[in-house]
TORDO-918308 format. One record per residue (C-alpha): residue number from 1; x, y, z. Coordinates in Angstrom, 3 decimals. Example, Ala and Ser with C-alpha at 12.3 -4.5 7.8 and 13.67 -1.06 7.14 Angstrom:
2
  num        px        py        pz
    1    12.300    -4.500     7.800
    2    13.670    -1.060     7.140
//
This chain:
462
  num        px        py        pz
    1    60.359    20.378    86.224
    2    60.995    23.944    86.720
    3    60.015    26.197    83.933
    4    62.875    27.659    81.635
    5    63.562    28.381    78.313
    6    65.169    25.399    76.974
    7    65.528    24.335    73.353
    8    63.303    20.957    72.806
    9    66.352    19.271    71.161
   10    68.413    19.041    74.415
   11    68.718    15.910    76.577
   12    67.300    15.661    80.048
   13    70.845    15.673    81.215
   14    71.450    18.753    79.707
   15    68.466    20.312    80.681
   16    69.447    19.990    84.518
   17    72.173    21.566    83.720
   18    70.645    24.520    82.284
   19    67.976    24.894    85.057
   20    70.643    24.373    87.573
   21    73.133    27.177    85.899
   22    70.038    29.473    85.582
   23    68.723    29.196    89.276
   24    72.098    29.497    90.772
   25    73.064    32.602    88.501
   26    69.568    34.179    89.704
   27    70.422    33.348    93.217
   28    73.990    34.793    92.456
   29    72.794    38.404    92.181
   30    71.620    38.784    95.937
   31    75.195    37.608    96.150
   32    76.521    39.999    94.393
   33    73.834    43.034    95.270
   34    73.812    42.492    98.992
   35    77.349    44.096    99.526
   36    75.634    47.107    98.908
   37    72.847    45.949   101.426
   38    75.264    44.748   104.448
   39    78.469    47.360   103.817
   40    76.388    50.303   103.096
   41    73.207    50.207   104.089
   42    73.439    48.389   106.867
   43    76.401    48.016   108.928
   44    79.357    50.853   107.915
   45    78.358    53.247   105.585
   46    75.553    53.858   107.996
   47    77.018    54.287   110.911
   48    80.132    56.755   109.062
   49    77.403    58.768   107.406
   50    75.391    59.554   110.734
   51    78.193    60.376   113.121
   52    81.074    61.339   110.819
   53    79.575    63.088   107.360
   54    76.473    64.056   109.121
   55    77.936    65.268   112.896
   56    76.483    62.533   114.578
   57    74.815    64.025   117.862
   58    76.279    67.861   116.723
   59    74.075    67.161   112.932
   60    74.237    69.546   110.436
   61    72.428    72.940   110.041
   62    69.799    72.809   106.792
   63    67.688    75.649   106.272
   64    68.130    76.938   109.913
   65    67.402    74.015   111.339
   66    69.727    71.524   113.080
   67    68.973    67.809   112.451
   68    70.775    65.164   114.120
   69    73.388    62.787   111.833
   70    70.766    60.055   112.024
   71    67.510    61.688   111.726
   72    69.407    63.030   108.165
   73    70.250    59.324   107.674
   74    66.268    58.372   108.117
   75    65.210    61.206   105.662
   76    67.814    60.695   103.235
   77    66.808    56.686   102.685
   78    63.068    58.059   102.656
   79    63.706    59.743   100.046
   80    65.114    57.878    98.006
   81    62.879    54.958    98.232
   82    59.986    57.688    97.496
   83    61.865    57.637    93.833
   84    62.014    54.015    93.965
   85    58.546    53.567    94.429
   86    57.203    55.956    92.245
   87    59.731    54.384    89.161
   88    59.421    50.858    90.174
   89    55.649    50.062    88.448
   90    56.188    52.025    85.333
   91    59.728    50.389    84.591
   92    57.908    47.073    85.421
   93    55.119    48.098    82.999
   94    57.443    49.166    80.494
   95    60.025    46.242    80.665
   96    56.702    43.723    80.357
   97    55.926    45.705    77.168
   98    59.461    45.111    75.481
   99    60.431    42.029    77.062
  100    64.159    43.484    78.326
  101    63.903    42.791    81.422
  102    67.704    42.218    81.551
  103    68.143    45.339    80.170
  104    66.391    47.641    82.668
  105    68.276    45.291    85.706
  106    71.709    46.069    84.154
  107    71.539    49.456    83.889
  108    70.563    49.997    87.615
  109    73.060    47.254    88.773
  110    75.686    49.298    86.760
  111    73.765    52.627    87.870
  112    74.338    51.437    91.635
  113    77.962    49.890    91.036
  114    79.218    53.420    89.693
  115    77.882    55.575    92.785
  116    78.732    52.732    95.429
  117    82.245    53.547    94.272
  118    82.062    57.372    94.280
  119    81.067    57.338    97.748
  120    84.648    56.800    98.136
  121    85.398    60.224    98.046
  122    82.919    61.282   100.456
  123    84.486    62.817   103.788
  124    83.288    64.352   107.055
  125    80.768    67.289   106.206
  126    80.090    65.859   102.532
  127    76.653    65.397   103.798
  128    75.134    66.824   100.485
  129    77.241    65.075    98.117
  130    76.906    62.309   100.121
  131    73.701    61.984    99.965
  132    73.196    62.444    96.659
  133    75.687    59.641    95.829
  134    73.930    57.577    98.349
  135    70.275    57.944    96.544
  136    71.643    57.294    93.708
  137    73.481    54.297    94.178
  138    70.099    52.691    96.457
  139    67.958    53.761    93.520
  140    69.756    51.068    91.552
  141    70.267    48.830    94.081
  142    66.487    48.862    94.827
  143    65.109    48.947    90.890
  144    67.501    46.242    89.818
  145    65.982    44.359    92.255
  146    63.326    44.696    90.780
  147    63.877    43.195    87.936
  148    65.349    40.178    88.811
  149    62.864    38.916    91.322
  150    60.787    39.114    88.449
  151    62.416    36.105    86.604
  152    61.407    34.334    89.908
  153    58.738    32.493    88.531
  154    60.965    31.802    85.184
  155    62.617    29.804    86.909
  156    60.682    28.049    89.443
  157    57.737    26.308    90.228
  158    54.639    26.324    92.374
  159    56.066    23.423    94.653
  160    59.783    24.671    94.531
  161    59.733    28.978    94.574
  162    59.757    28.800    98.320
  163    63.031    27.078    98.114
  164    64.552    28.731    95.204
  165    63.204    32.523    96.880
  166    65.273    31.156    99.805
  167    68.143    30.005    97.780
  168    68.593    33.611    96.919
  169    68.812    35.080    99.956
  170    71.057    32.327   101.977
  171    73.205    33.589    98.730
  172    72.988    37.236    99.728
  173    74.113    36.611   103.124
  174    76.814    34.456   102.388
  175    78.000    36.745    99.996
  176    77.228    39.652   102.097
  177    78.850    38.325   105.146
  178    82.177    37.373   103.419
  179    82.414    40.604   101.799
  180    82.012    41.925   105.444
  181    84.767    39.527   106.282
  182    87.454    40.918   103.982
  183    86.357    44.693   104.889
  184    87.124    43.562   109.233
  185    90.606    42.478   107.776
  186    91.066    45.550   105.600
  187    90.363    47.600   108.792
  188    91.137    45.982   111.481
  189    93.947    42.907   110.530
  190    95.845    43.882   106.715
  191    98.764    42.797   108.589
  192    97.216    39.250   107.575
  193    97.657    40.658   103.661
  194   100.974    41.565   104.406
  195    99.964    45.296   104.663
  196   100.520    48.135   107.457
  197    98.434    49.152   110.080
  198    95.857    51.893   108.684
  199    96.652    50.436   105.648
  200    92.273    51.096   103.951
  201    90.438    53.139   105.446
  202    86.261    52.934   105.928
  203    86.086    54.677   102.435
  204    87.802    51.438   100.847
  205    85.401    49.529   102.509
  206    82.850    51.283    99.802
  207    84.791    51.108    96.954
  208    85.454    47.499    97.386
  209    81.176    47.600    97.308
  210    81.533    48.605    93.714
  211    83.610    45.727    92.812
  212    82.207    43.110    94.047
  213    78.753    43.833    92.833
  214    80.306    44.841    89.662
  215    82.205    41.370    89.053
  216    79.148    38.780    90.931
  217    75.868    40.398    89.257
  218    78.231    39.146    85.760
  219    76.690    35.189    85.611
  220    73.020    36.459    86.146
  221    73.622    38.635    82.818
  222    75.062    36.015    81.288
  223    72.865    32.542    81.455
  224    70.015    33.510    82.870
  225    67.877    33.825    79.096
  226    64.710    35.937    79.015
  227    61.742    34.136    77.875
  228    60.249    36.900    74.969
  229    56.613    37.415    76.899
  230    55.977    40.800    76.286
  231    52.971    42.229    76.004
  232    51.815    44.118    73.051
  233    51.625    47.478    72.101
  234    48.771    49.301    70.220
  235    49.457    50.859    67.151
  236    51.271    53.858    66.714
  237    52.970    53.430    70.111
  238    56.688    52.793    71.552
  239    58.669    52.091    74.487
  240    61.770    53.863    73.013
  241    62.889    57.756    73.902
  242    62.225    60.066    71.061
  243    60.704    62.996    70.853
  244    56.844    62.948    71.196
  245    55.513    63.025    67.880
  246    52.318    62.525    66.410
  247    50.772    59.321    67.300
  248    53.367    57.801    69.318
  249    53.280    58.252    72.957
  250    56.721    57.735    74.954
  251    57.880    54.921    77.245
  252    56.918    56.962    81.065
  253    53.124    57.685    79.157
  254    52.975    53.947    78.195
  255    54.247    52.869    81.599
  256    51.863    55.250    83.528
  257    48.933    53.858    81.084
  258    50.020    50.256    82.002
  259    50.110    51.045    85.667
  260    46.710    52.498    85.472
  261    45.480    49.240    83.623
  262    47.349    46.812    86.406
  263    45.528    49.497    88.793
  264    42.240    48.244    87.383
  265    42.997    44.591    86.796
  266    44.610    43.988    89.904
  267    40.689    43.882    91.039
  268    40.763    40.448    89.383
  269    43.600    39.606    92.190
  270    41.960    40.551    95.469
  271    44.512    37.852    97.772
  272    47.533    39.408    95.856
  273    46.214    43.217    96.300
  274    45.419    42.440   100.084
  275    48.851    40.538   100.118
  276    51.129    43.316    99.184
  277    48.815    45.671   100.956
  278    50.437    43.546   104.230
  279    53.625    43.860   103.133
  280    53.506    47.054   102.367
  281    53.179    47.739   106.288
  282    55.135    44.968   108.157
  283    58.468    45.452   105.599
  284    58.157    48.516   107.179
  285    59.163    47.633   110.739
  286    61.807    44.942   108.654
  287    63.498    47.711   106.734
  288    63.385    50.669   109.351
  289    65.223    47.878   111.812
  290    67.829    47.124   108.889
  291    68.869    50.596   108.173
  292    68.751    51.606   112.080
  293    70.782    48.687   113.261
  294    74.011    49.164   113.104
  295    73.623    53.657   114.291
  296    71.615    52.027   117.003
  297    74.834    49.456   117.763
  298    76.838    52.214   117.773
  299    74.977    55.142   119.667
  300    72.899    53.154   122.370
  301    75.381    49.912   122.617
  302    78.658    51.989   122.391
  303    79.996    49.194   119.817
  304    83.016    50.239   117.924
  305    83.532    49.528   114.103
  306    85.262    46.769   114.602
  307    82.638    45.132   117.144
  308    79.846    46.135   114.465
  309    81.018    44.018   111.471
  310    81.453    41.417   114.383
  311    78.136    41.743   114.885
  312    76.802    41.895   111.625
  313    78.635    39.119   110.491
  314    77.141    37.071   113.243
  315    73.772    37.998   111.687
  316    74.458    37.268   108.139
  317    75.694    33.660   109.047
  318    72.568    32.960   111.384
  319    70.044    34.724   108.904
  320    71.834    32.357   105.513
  321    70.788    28.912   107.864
  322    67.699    30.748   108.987
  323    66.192    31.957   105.343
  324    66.842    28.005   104.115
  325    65.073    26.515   107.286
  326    62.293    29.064   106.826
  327    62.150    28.066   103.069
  328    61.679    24.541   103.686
  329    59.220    25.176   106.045
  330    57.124    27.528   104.296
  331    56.845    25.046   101.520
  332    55.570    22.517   104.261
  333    53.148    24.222   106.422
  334    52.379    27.957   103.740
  335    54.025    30.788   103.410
  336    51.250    32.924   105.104
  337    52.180    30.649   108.392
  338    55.644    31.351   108.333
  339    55.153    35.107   107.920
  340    53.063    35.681   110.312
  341    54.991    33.551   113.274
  342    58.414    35.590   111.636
  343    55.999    38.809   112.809
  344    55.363    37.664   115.985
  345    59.001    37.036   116.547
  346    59.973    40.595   115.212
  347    57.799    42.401   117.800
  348    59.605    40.581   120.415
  349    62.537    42.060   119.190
  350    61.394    45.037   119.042
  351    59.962    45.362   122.903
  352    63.219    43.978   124.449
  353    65.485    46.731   121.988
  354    63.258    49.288   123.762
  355    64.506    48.161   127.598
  356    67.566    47.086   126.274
  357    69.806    46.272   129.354
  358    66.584    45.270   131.323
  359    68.485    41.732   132.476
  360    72.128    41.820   131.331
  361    74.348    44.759   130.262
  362    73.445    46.313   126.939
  363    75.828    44.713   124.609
  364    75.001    41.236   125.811
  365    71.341    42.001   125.498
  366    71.943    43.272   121.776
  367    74.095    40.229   120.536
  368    71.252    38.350   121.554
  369    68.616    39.857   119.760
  370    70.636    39.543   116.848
  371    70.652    36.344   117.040
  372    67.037    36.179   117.160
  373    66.305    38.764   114.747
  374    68.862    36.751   112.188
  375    66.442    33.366   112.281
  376    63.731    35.587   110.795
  377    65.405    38.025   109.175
  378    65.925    36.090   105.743
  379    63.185    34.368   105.970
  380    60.815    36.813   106.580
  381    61.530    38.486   103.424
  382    62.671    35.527   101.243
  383    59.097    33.775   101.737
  384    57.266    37.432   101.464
  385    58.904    37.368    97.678
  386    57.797    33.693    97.073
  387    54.258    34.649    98.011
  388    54.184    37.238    95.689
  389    55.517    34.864    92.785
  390    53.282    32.315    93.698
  391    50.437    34.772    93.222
  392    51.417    36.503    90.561
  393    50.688    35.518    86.441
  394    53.172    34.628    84.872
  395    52.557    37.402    81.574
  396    52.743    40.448    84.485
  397    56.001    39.051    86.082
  398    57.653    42.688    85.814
  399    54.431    44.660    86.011
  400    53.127    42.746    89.721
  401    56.632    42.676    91.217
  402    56.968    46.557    90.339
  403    53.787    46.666    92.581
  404    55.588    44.080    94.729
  405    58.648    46.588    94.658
  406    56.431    49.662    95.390
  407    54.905    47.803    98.579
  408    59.068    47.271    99.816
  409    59.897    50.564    99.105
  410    56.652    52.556   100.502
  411    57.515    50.530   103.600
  412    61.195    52.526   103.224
  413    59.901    55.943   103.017
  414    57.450    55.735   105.978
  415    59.398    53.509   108.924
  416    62.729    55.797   108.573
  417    60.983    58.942   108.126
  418    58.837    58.298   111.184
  419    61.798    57.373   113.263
  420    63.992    59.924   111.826
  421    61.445    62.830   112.916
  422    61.229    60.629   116.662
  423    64.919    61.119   116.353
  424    64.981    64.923   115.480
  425    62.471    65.607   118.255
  426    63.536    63.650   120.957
  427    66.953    63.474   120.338
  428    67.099    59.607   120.809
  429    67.829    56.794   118.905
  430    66.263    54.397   121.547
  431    62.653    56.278   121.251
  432    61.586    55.337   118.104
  433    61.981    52.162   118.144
  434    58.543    50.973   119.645
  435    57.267    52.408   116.451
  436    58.103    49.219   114.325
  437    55.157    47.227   116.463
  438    52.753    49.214   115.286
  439    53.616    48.152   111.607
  440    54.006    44.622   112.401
  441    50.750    44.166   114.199
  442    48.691    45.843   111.526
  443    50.777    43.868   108.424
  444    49.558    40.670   110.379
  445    46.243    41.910   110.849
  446    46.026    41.940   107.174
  447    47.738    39.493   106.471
  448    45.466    37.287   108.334
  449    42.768    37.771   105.377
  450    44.907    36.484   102.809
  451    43.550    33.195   101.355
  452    46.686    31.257    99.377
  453    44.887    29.225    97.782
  454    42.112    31.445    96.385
  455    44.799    33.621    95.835
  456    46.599    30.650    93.533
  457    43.253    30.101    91.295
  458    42.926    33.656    90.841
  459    46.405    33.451    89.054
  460    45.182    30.789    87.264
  461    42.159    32.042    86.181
  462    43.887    35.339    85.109
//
């Protein structure tokens, strides 16, 4: 039975119903969530940022120096995810201490919503507003996440998170992809709507973001019930926001006091440590080839909008089948298995991208390796968060997947910025992308120390 808050009175009948409303309402927020992940981060916003707010190949002139529209792109998602990581742990640490989880995840769903939708008024040149809308709309994206792959192991069990992990992300590509769906119309066919040619524009593309997040992250909020586990305080302190005052300490010096504790007692979890340690470096090579994909469509391949949600929505139909497979066979043959043959997979990717056009012409060659990269893309990361839960104690949910979190995000700062300085000095998109081996070699190195099952009774133990 998977674990849920459920009052004892209730029938059996009744209580499938409850675990079933509460895992599909979980799984509904990477519905709602990932139109922020395919539209903008992914495959338009992008693309528009790099070659029409940032100059594309002309870039933009900061401090002297002129930096190409997708080297900007690189260092712009770097840093962000720098204040993502640094925030994640000590918002973990902090919503373990007060038990509102929910809290913390709706304001940086709402926190995200609100600055999807201002990019909407971002234009060509707007590269500094622009980016700052764009920071702060991933910082929510990325810290609400947060949050709600923490009630992961709420609602799940040992034998089933693999599936349930999955669940979420076949969700977040089908609800990714449709959204994708209704933007090609918007730009490319309103006459279907009954509208003129020209009708939306990219902008409405963003805007329509904000929406959908806005209206699908409401069932999560709304059944999904947060078990009161929080850990308690000592005396004289508080995880509100006043002013410091004698003997109370504020909510950042309790979180930085509870991340230096995990720091310490994470000792006691030497699989999960090396685990995220992994993952930390091969999410890496995963991310940088998510953010880069659809600039590299456009500059190398020559693909046109159009032809890019084409080919992104070709990816978020094969990744939905391929995170479910991957699910189901995690659960069968471990999730440390599955990872590491996703890895192997990934750097085959990666060495064809590089001679891209080697056997066929280029846009052949690159609808094929989506195709590939889509039967590993959801899986890869959808088991990578069911490892974590299945290592992780239950009374730290928030605290470990805020390390979790920091692992994902570090991996964001370093992959980008490394390619984006590639693409500043070499002027090529096509360059850097031989860098994302290096990062999934050495994740699977690591990864290949990882014992699950010590791993589970050190949970246990905890």
């Amino acid at each position: 039975m998977i674990q849920t808050e459920i009052c004892p009175e209730l029938d059996s009948g009744n209580k499938e119903k409850i675990i079933r409303l509460e895992t599909v309402s979980w799984g509904m927020y990477d519905w709602a969530n990932s139109a922020f992940a395919t539209v903008i981060l992914t495959a338009i916003f992008s693309k528009y940022f790099a070659q029409v707010v940032a100059g594309g190949e002309r870039g933009v002139e900061i401090f002297g120096i002129n930096i190409h529209g997708a080297a900007l792109w690189d260092f712009i998602v770097a840093i962000a995810m720098l204040i993502v990581a640094i925030i994640s742990p000590i918002l973990g640490a902090i919503a373990d201490f007060s038990a509102k989880r929910r809290t913390f995840q709706i304001f940086f769903c709402y926190l995200g919503v609100i600055f999807s939708g201002l990019l909407f008024f971002v234009g060509a040149g707007d590269y500094l507003i622009g980016s700052l809308f764009f920071i702060f709309a991933l910082i929510g994206f990325s810290a609400s996440i947060v949050f709600n792959d923490s009630f992961l192991i709420q609602i799940s069990t040992e034998k089933n998170i693999g599936r349930i992990s999955s669940l979420g992300w076949g969700l977040g590509y089908i609800g990714g992809g449709l959204l994708l769906l209704i933007n090609l119309i918007m730009l490319q066919f309103p006459n279907l709507i009954g509208l003129p040619k020209d009708y939306f524009t990219v902008q409405d593309c963003f805007l329509s973001v904000a929406m959908w997040w806005f209206i699908f992250s409401i069932p999560a909020f709304m059944f999904i019930k947060e078990k009161p586990i929080g850990s308690k305080l000592h005396e004289g302190e508080s995880y509100r926001f006043p002013l410091i005052k004698s003997g109370v300490t504020t909510s950042i010096s309790i979180g930085v006091k509870r991340l230096n504790h995990t720091f310490k007692s994470i000792k006691q979890h030497r699989e999960l440590f090396k685990f995220l340690l992994a993952f930390l470096i091969y999410n890496d090579g995963i991310e940088t080839v998510i953010i880069m994909a659809s600039i590299f469509g456009a500059e190398v391949v020559k693909m046109d909008t159009g032809e890019l949600i084409l080919y992104f929505l070709m990816i978020q139909g094969i990744a939905f089948i391929g995170s479910i497979v991957f699910g189901h066979f995690a659960d069968a043959a471990g999730k440390k298995t599955a990872i590491i043959i996703s890895l192997i997979i990934w750097c085959f990717v990666s060495i064809w991208a590089y001679f891209l056009g080697i056997i066929w012409d280029m846009k052949t060659e690159y609808w094929i390796l989506g195709m590939i990269a889509a039967t590993v893309l959801g899986g890869s990361q959808a088991i990578s968060r069911s490892f974590c839960g299945a290592l992780t104690p239950h009374e730290k949910a928030a605290e470990f997947f805020g390390f979790y979190a920091i692992s994902g995000r570090f991996a964001t700062i370093f992959g980008p910025l490394i390619y984006g300085l590639i693409i500043h000095f070499t002027k090529s998109i096509q360059a850097g992308i031989l860098s994302v081996i290096i990062f999934f070699i050495v994740g699977m190195l690591i990864l290949f120390t990882v014992n699950e099952e010590k791993g589970v009774l050190e949970k246990n133990n905890s």
